[in-house]
C-alpha positions as CSV (number, residue, x, y, z in Angstrom):
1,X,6.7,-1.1,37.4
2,X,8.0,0.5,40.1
3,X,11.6,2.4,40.1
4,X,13.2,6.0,41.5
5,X,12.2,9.2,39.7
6,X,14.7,9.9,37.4
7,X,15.5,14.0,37.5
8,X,13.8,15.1,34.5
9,X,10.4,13.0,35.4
10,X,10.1,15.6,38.8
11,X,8.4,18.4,36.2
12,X,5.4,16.0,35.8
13,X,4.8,14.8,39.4
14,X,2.8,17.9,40.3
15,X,0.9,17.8,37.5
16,X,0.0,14.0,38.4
17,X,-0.3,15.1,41.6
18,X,-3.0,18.4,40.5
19,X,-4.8,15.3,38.0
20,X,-5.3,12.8,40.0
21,X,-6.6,15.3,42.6
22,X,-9.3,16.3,40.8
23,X,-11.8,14.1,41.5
24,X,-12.0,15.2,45.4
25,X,-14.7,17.9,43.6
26,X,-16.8,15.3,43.1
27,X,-17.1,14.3,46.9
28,X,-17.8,17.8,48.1
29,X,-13.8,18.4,48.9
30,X,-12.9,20.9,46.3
31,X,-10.8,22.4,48.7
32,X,-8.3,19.7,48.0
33,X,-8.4,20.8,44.4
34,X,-7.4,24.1,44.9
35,X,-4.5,23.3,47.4
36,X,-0.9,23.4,45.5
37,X,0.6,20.3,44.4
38,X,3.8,19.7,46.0
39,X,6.6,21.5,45.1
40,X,9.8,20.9,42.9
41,X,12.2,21.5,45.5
42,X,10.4,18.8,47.8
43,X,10.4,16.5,45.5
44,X,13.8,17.1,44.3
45,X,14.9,16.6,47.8
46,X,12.5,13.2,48.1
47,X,14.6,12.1,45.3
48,X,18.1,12.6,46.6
49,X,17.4,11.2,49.7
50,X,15.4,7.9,48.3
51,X,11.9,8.7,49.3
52,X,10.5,8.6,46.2
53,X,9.2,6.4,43.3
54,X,7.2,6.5,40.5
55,X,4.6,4.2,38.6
56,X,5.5,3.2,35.2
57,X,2.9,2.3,32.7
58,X,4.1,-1.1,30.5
59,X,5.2,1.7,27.9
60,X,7.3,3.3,30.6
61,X,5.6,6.0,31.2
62,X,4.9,8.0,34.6
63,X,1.4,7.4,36.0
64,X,1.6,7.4,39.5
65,X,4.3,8.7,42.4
66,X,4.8,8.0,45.8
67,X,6.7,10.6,48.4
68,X,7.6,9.1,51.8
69,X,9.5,11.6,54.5
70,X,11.2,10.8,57.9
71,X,9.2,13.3,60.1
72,X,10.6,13.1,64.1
73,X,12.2,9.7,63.3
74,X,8.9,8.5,61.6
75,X,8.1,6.8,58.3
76,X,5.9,8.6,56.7
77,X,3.8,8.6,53.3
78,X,3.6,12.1,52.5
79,X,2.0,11.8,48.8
80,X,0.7,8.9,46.6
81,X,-1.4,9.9,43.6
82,X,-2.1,7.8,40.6
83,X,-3.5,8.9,37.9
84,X,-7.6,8.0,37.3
85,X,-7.7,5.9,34.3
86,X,-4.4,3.6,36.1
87,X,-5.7,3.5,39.5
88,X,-7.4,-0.5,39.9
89,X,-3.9,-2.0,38.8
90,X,-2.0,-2.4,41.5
91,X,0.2,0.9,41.5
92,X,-1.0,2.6,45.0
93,X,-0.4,-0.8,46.4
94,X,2.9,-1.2,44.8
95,X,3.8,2.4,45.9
96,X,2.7,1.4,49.4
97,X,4.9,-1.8,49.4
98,X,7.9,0.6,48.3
99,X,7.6,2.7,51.1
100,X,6.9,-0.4,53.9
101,X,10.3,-1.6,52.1
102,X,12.2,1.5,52.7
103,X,11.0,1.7,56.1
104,X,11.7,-1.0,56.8
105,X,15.1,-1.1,55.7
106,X,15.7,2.0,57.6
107,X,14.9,1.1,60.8
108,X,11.3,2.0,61.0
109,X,8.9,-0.7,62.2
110,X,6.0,1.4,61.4
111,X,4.5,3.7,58.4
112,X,2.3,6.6,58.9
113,X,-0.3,8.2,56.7
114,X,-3.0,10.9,56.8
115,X,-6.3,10.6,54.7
116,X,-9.4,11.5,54.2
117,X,-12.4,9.8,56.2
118,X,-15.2,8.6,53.8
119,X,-13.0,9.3,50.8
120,X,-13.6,5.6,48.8
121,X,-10.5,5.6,47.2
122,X,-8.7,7.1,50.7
123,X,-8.8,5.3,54.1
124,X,-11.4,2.1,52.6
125,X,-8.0,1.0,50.2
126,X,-5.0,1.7,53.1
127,X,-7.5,0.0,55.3
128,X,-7.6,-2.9,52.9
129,X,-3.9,-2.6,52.2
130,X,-3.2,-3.1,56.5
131,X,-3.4,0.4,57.8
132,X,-5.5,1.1,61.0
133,X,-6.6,3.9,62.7
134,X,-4.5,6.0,65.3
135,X,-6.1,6.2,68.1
136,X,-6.0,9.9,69.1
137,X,-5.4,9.4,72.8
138,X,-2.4,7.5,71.4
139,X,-0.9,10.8,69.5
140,X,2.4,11.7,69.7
141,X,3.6,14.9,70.0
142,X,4.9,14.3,66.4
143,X,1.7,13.2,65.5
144,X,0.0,16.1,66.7
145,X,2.4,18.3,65.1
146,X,1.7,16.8,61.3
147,X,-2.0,17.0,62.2
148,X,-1.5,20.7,62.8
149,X,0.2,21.4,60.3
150,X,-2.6,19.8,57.5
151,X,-5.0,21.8,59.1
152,X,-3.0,25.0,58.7
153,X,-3.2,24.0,55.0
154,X,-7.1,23.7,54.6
155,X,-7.3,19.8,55.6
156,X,-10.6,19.8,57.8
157,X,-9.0,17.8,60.6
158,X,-12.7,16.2,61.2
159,X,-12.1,14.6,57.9
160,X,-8.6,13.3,58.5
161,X,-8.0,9.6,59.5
162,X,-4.2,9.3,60.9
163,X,-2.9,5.7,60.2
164,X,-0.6,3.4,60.3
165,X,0.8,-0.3,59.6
């Protein structure tokens, strides 16, 4: 199931976040591991504005979370983790179809992401789910900017696949 975060379920979307992160060691990206999870306050704020939803297990419990943003009048998918054992269910893509929704319903033909390039469970699945390359000749200034930025954070930009659908 897919709702909004209630306010006291925020606490435990950085340590879903940190867990479901984890197995980036195992592809050589560690780096990813040690980054910070995002924060409170931004998540906080993804809630009063809408942008973001959690997975519910069938016993209601919080497995998964997706945080979208509007970044220069874009859609964008900032965060989606799900857990390792509920990942192969449906959440992601259910978390996915939130944000299209929202988009959607805000005006915004067109979703963005960033991934990681040769990351199985990363641009494969939003490939399969209707994302497609951004062709970097075809960068916005926007664009650009968010790119930047990930790669001020440790993101190895020749790892980094910007998409949308």
């Amino acid at each position: 199931m897919i709702r909004a975060a209630h306010p006291h379920e925020i606490r435990l979307l950085p340590q879903i976040e940190n867990a479901a992160d984890a197995r980036y060691a195992r592809v050589g990206l560690k780096r990813v591991v040690d980054m910070p999870a995002h924060s409170i306050a931004s998540l906080e704020q993804g809630r009063r504005r809408g942008l973001l939803w959690v997975a519910a297990s069938p016993r209601r419990r919080v497995v998964g979370f997706a945080l979208m943003e509007i970044k220069s009048d874009m859609a964008w998918i900032e965060q989606l983790s799900v857990l390792d054992r509920w990942q192969g269910r449906g959440f992601g893509s259910a978390l996915i179809d939130r944000c299209a929704e929202t988009a959607r319903a805000r005006g915004h033909a067109t979703l963005h992401l960033t991934t990681y390039r040769g990351v199985a469970w990363n641009e494969p699945f939003y490939r399969r789910r209707g994302f497609a390359d951004v062709p970097r000749g075809d960068f916005s200034r926007p664009l650009r900017a968010a790119l930047l930025t990930e790669t001020s954070h440790g993101h190895p930009v020749w790892r980094r696949a910007l998409m949308a659908r």
